[in-house]
C-alpha positions in Angstrom: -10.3 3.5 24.2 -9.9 0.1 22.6 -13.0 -1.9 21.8 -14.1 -4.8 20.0 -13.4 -2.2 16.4 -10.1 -0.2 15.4 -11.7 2.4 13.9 -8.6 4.6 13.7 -7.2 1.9 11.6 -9.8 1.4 9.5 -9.7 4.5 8.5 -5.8 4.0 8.0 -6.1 1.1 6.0 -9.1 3.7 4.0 -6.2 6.6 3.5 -3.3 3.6 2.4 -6.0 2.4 -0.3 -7.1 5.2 -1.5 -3.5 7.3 -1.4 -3.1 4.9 -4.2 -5.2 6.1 -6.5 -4.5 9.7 -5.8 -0.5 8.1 -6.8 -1.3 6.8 -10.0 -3.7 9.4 -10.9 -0.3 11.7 -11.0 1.3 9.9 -13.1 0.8 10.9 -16.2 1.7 14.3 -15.1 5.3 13.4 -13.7 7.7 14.8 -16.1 10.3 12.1 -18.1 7.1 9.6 -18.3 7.1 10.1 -21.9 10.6 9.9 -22.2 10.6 6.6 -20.2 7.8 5.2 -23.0 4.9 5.4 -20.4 2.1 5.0 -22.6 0.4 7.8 -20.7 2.0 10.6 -20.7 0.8 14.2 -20.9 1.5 17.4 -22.4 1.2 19.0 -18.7 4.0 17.9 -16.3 4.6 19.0 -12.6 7.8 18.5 -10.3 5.2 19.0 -6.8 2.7 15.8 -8.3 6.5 14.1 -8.4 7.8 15.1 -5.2 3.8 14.4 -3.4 4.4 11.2 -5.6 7.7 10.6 -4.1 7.2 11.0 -0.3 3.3 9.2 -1.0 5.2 6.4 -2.4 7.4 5.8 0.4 5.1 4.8 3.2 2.1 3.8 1.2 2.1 0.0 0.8 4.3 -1.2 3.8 1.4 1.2 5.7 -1.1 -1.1 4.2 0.9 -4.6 5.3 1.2 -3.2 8.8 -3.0 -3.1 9.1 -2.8 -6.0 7.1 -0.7 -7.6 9.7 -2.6 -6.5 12.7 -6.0 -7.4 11.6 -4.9 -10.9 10.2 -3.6 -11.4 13.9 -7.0 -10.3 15.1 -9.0 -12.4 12.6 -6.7 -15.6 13.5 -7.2 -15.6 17.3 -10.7 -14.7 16.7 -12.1 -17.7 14.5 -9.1 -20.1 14.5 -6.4 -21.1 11.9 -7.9 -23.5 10.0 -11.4 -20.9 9.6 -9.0 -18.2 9.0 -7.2 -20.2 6.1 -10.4 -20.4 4.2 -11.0 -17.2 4.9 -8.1 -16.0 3.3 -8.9 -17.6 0.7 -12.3 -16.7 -0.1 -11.5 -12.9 0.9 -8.4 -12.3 -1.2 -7.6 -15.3 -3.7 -11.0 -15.3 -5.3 -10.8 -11.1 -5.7 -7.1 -11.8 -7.0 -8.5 -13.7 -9.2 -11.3 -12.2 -10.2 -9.1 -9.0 -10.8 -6.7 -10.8 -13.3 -9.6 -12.0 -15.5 -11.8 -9.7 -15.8 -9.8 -6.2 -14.9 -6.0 -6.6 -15.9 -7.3 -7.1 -19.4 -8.9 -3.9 -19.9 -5.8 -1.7 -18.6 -4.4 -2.5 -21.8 -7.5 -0.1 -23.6 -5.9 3.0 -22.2 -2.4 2.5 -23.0 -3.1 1.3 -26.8 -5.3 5.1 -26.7 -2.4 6.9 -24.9 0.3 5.5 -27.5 -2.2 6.5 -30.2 -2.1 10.2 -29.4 1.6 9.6 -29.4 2.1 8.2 -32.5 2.9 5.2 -31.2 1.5 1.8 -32.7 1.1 -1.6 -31.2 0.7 -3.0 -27.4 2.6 -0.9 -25.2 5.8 -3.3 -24.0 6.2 -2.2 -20.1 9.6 -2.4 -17.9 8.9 -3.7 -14.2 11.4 -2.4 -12.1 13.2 -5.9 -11.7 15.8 -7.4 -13.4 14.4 -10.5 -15.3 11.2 -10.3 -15.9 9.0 -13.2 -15.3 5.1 -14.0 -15.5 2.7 -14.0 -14.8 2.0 -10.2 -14.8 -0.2 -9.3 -11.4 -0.5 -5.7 -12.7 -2.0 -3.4 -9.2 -2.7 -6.9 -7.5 0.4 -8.2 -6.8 -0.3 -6.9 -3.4 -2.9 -9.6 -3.0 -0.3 -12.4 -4.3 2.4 -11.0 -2.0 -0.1 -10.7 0.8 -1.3 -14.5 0.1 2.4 -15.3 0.5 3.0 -13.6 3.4 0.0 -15.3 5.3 1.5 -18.6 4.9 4.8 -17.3 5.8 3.4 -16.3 9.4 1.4 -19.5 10.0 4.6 -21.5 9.2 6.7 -19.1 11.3 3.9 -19.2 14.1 3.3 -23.1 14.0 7.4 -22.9 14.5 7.6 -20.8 17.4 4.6 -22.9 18.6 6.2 -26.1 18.9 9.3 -24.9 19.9 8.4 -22.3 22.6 5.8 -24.3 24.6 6.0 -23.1 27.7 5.8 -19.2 26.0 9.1 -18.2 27.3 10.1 -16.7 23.8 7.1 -15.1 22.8 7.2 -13.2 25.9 10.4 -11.7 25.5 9.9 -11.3 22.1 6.9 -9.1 23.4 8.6 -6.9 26.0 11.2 -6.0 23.0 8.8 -5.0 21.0 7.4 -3.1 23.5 10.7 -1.5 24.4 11.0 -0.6 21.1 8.5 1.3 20.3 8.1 2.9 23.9 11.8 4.2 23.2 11.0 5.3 20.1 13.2 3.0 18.0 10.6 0.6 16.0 11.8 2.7 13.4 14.6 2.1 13.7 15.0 -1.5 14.3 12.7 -2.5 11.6 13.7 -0.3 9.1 17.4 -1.6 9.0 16.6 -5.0 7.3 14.9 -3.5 4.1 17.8 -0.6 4.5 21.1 -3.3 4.4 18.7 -5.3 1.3 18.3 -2.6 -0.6 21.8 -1.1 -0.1 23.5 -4.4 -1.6 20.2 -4.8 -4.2 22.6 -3.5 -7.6 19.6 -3.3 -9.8 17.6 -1.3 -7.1 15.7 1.7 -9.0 16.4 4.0 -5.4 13.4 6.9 -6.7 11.1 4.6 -6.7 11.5 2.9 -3.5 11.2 -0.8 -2.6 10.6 -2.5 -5.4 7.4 -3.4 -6.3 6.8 -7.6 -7.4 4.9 -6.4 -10.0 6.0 -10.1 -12.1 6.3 -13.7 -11.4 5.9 -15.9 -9.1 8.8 -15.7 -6.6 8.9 -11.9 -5.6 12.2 -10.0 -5.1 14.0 -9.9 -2.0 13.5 -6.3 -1.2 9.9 -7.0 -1.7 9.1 -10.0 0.7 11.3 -8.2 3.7 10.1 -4.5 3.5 6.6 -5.3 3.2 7.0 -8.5 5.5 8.2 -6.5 8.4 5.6 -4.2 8.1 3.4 -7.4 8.3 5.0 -8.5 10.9 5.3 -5.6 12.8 1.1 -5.2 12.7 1.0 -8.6 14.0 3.0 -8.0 16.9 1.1 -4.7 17.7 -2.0 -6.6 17.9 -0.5 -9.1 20.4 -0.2 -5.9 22.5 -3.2 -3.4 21.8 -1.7 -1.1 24.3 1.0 -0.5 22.5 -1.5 2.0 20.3 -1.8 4.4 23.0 2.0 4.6 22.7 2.4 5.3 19.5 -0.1 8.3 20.3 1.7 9.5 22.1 4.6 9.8 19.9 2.5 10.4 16.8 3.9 14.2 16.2 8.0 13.1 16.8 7.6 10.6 14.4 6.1 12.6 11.7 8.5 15.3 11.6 11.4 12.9 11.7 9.7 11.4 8.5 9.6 14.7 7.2 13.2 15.6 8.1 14.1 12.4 6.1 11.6 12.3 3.4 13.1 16.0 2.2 16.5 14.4 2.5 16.3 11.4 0.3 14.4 13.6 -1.9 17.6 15.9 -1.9 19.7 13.2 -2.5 17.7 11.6 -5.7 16.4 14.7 -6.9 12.5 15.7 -7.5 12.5 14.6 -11.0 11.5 11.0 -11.3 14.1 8.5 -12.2 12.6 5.2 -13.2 16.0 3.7 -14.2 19.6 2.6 -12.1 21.3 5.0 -11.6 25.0 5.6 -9.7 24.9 7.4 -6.1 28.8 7.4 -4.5 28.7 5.3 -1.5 28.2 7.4 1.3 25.5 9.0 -0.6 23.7 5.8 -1.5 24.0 4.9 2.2 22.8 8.0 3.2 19.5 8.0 0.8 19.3 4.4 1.4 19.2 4.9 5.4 16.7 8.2 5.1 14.5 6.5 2.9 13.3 3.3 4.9 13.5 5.6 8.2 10.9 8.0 6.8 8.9 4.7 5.8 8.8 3.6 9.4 8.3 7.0 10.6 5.9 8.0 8.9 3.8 4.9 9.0 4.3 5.0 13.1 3.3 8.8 13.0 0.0 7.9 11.2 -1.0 5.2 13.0 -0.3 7.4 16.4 -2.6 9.8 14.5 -5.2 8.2 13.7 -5.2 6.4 16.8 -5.0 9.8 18.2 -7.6 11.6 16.4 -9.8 9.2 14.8 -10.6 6.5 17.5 -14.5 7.5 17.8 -16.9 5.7 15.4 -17.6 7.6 12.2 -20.0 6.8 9.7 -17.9 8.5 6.9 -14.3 7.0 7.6 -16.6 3.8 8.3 -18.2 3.7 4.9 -14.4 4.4 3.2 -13.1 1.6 4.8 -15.4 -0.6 3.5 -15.7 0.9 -0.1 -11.5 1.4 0.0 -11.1 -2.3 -1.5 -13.3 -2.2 -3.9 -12.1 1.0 -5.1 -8.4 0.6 -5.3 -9.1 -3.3 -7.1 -10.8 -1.2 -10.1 -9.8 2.0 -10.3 -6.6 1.5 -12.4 -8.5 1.2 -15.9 -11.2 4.2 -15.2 -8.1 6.6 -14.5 -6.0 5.3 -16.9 -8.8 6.4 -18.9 -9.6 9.4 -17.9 -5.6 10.1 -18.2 -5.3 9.2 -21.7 -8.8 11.6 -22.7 -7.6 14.2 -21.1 -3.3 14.3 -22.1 -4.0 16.5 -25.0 -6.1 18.8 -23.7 -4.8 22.3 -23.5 -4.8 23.0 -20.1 -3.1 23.1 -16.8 -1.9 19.7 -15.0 -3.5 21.3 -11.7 -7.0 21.3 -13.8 -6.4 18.0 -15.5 -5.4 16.4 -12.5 -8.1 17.6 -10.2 -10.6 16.7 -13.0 -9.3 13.1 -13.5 -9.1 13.1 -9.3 -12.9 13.6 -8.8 -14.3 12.4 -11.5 -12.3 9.0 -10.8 -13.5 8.8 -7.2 -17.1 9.5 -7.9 -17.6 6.7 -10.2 -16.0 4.6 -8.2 -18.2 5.4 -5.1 -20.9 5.3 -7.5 -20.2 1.8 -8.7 -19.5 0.7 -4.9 -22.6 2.2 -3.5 -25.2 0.6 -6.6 -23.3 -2.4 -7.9 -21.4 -3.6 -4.7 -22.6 -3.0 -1.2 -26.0 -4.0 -1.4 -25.3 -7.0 -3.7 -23.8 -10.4 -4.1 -20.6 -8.5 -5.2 -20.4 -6.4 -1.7 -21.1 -10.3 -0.2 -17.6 -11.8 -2.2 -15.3 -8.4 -1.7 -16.4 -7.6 2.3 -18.3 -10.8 3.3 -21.6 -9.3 3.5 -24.2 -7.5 2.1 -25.2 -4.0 3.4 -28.6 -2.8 3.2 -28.8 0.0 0.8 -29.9 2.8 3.7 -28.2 0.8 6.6 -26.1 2.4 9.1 -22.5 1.4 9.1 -21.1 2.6 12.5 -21.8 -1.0 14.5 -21.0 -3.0 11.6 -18.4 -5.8 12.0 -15.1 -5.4 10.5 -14.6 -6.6 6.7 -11.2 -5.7 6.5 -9.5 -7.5 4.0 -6.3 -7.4 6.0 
């Protein structure tokens, strides 16, 4: 089943990407974003874009590190550390970069129009969801800055174990519990409790919206570096033991309706209307949300892997061609919805139209742009370390995953 390319996780890595832009294309049409001064805000508001927000929200990102994880393992053993270093580099500084320069700017052009239509004068003063802001700003890319940080993390961590475990004793057992784990079913488990026991004792923790996001500064937030960190981690143990995949296919349809089961109970507990602010749970019921809320994470970033693994193992040229494009897209699409939010938030329709019309329109420029400006030109050669040929076929390509 297993050969030199993971397409099934390709095309996870394509669905965590792009799930993103379908998140913040709601946005604007959660209800309480205009009373929360989000600059964007429309007339229209919805409580299913909130709860699809909601459940979308929890698994996203720590879905992403988890790829992230396993392909950085693969990409290590495959050209060495100190290849792999630069490569890091080159593959995700330079576009973290790159983004802060010439992109973060322009996200400010939509939210000046969007407090226009509200009245509202001035640059737009945003609340990150931590409790002393700090810059610099990363905007959408502090995933790349945490994911930076989280490289060098492993390579110390790994250069530790290394030197200390020479004779391999420790990685092997650390192998056969990880295996034991998830062929008992209780990966979730184990790795959601860390994030779970952070969060629970985190006082400034917005619960609605999740882990917290390190949306500022340079240090990220607690929360941040161990929810997404075990999810990196836990990629780059599955990729010490590829098996392990056919495993978690196995299990693929238990874990997703124990993520379900939990996903409609912390979305009991918190409510469907979007909270962007602390506020007080009891103790039991904070535990409760708290416990439901990473276990649904885990779950339902084990049931989608199984899945895909699963379902979508055979080459395809389509889930192929996302993969590659998925980068690209999710680095620039934040100012062309923003856009396309603040045109249409006065306009005397539906949210369902507005939504769907920001939706498409959003995703075909942006395959547009990928497939004219980026894939076949020096741009496609910085973002996936090549260039494509315009007409080329991309089902034997090698892997450009910037995970």
């Amino acid at each position: 089943m297993l050969a030199d390319r993971f397409h099934s996780l390709d095309a996870v890595r394509a669905f965590a990407l792009l799930s993103g832009i379908a998140l913040h294309a709601a946005m604007s049409f959660m209800p309480g974003m205009r009373e929360g001064n989000w600059p964007i805000s429309d007339d229209s508001t919805s409580l299913a874009l909130s709860g699809g927000f909601f459940v979308i929200h929890i698994f996203r990102m720590c879905l992403f590190y988890a790829i992230a994880g396993f392909f950085a393992h693969l990409l290590l053993h495959r050209i060495g550390t100190s290849s792999f270093m630069k490569n890091r580099l080159r593959r995700i500084a330079l576009p973290l970069l790159a983004g802060l320069v010439l992109i973060a700017p322009t996200l400010l052009v939509p939210f000046i129009w969007g407090r226009s239509q509200l009245g509202i004068s001035g640059l737009p003063t945003l609340q990150p969801p931590i409790p002393d802001p700090q810059m610099p700003p990363w905007a959408h890319f502090w995933f790349l800055y945490l994911l930076l940080q989280l490289y060098a993390l492993i390579l110390v961590v790994r250069w530790t174990i290394l030197g200390a475990d020479r004779g391999g004793r420790l990685r092997a057992a650390l192998d056969r519990g990880f295996a034991w784990l998830i062929a008992n079913r209780l990966a979730s488990v184990a790795f959601a409790a860390p994030t779970a026991l952070i969060l629970y004792f985190t006082p400034w923790w917005q619960m609605w919206t999740g882990i917290p996001t390190p949306i500022m500064g340079l240090v990220p937030n607690g929360p941040a570096v161990i929810g997404f960190g075990s999810a990196f981690v836990f990629g780059w143990l599955l990729h010490r033991q590829t098996n392990l995949l056919d495993t978690l296919q196995r299990h693929w349809l238990a874990h997703l309706a124990v993520a379900a089961i939990a996903s409609a109970i912390a979305l009991w507990l918190v409510g469907v209307h979007p909270k962007f602010y602390v506020f007080p749970l009891p103790p039991v019921e904070r535990a409760g949300y708290t416990i439901a809320y990473n276990l649904a994470c885990w779950c339902w970033m084990l049931g989608l892997m199984g899945a895909a693994v699963r379902y979508l193992s055979r080459p395809s040229a389509t889930w192929r061609y996302l993969a590659d494009a998925s980068f690209f897209m999710y680095i620039v699409h934040l100012t062309i919805v923003n856009t396309l939010q603040a045109w249409v938030m006065r306009w005397p329709l539906h949210w369902s139209v507005k939504y769907v019309f920001v939706l498409a329109v959003a995703f075909a420029l942006l395959l547009l742009m990928y497939h004219y400006l980026v894939r076949s030109t020096f741009v496609g050669q910085f973002l996936n370390g090549r260039r494509y040929p315009r007409n080329a076929s991309v089902t034997s390509a090698p892997s450009t995953s910037p995970g």
